[in-house]
N, C-alpha and C positions, 0 to 999 in steps of 0.2 A: 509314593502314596497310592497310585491305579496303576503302576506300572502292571500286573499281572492281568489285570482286567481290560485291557488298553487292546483293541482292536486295531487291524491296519487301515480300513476305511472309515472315515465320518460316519458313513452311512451305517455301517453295521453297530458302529457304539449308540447311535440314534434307534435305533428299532431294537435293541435291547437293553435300554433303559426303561425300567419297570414304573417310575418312579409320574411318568407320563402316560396320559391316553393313548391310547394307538391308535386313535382316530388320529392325531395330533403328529404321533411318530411320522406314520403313514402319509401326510401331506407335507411335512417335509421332508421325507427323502423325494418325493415327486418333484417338487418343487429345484431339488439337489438335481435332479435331472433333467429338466424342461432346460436349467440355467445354460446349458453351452448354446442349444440350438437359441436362445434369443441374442445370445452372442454372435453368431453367424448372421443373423439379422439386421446386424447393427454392421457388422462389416460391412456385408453387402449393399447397404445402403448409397453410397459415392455410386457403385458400379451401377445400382438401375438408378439413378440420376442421371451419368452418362450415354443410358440407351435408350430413355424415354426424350434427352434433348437432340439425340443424332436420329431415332427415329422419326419424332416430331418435327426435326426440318425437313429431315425427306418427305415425309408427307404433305408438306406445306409448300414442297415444290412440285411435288405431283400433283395437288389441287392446282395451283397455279397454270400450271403446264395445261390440264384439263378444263381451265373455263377459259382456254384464250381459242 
């Protein structure tokens, strides 16, 4: 049925679809894009857990160590 009209990327069947605003197009291929980096985000999340509670103890023994 689209097989001829059928692009390799999402994104470029999304921005030449007529049938849609391009305001519209246009904020979701953005959107298509932002998506990995808040994935990275979310990984990284365990690791600065890990470096905000080994930092926070060092520091909490460095305060210690300084009002004795």
């Amino acid at each position: 049925m689209f097989k001829n009209m059928i692009k390799p990327e999402i994104t470029q069947n999304i921005m030449s679809t007529p049938d849609h605003l391009k305001l519209l197009n246009q904020f979701i291929v953005r959107l298509v894009a932002i998506n990995p980096f808040t994935k990275i985000v979310l990984e990284l999340h365990p690791v600065n857990f890990y470096l905000e509670i080994q930092y926070q103890s060092k520091f909490m023994q460095f305060m210690d160590s300084s009002t004795q």
